[in-house]
C-alpha positions as CSV (number, residue, x, y, z in Angstrom):
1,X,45.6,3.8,-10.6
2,X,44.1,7.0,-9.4
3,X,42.1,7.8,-7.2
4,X,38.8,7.6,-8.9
5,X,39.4,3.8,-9.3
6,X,40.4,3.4,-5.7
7,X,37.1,5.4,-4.7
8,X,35.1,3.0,-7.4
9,X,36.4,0.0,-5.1
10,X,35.2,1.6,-1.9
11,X,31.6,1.9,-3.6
12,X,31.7,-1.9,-4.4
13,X,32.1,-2.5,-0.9
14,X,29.3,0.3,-0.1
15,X,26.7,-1.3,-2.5
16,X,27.9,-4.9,-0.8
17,X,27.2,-3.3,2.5
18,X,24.1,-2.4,1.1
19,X,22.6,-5.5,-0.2
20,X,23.5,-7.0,3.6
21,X,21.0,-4.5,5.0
22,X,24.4,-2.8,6.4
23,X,24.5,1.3,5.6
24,X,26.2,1.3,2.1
25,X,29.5,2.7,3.4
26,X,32.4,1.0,2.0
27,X,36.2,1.7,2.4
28,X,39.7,0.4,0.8
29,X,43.6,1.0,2.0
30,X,45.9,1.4,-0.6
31,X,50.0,0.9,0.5
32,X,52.4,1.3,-1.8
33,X,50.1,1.4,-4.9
34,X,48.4,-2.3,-3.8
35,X,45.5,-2.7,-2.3
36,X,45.5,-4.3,1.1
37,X,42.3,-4.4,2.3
38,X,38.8,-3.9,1.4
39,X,35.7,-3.6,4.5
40,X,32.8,-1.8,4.2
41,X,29.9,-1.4,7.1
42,X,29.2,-4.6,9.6
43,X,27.6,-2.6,12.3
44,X,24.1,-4.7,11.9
45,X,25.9,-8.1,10.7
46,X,28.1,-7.9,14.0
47,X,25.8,-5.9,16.4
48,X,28.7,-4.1,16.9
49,X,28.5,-0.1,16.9
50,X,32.2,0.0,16.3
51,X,32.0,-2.3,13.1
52,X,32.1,0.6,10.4
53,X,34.0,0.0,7.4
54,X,36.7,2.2,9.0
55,X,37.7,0.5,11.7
56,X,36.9,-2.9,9.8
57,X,39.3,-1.6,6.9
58,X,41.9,-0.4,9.9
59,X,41.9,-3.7,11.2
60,X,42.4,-5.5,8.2
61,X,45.4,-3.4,7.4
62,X,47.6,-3.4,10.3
63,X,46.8,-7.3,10.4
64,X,47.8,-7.7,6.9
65,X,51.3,-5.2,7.3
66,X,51.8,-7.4,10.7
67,X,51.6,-4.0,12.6
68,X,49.8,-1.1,14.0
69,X,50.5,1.7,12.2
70,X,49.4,2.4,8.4
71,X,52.5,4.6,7.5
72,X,52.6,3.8,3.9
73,X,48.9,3.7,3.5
74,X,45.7,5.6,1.7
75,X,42.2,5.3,3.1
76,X,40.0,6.0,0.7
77,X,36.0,5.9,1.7
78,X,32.7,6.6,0.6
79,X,31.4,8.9,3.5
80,X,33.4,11.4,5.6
81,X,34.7,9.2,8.8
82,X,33.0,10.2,11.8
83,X,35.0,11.0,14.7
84,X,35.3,7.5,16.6
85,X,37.0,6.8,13.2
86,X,38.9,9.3,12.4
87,X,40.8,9.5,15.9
88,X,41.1,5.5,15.1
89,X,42.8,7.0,12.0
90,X,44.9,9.0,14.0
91,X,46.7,6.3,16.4
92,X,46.8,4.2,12.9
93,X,49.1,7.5,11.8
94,X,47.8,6.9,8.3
95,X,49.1,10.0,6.4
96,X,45.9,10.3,3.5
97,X,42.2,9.9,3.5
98,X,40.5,10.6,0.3
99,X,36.4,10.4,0.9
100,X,33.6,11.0,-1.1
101,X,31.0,12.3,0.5
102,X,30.4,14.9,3.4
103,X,28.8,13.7,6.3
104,X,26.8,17.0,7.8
105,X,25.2,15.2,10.9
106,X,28.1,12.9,11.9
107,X,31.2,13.6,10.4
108,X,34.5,14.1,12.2
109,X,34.4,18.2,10.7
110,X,31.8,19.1,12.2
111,X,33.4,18.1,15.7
112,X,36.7,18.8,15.3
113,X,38.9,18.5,12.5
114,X,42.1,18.1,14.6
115,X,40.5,14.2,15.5
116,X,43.2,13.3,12.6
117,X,46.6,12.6,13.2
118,X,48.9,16.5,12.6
119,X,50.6,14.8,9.2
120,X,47.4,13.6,7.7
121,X,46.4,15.2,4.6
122,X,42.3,14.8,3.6
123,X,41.2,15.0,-0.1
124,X,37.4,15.0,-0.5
125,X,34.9,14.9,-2.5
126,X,36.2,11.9,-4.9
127,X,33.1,10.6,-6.6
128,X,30.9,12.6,-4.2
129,X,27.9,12.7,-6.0
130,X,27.7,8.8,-6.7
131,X,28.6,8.4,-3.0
132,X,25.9,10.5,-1.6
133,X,23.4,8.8,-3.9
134,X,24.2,5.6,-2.6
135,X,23.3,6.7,0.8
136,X,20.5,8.7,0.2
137,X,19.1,5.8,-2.0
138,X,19.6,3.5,1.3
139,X,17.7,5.4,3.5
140,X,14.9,6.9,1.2
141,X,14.0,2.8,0.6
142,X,14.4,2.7,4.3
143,X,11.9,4.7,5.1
144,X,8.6,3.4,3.1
């Protein structure tokens, strides 16, 4: 698989995110060629401001490898990670995130891109147009 199939299964769990009144973010980890987990937003669901598909995706992980860091792993997401997730990212030394869209209010970028671990290599961009649709899609019917 590549990694515009890996970024099609992160926008499954967006749209699922969506249809739960959840901001359509979605996000899947990827070790060794297998998928390992699959989360997507639950901020609303949890009332929990840490519950983005990030950290929800994270946890998932490092439960399912039986440890805390995500060595072997890919993060691939819909929507840049903002910086509460990315420095999550960081102590989970995950060595790639691929994401689709940029995130020009919120993303980790525009604080500081050294939030990721030194060894982490960022591709972006990966279905960016369907990604940013989603969203803008979510919060245009939000606002009527």
């Amino acid at each position: 698989m590549d990694d515009n199939q890996y970024m099609q299964m992160a926008l499954e769990q967006a749209r699922a995110a969506g249809e739960r009144n959840e901001i359509p973010i979605g996000a899947v980890v990827v070790c060794k060629g297998r998928v390992i987990a699959r989360a997507h937003n639950l901020t609303e669901t949890l009332n929990d401001p840490t519950a983005h598909a990030e950290m929800q995706a994270i946890t998932a992980a490092t439960e399912y490898l039986g440890g805390k860091y995500l060595t072997d792993c890919t993060l691939y997401v819909t929507v840049e990670p903002c910086p509460m997730c990315a420095a999550a990212l960081a102590w989970a030394q995950i060595p790639r995130i691929v994401y689709g869209a940029d995130d020009p209010r919120r993303g980790y970028s525009l604080f500081s891109p050294s939030l990721l671990h030194p060894r982490t290599k960022v591709t972006k961009g990966v279905l960016a147009d369907e990604c940013s649709t989603l969203m803008t899609g979510f919060f245009k019917a939000r606002r009527k």
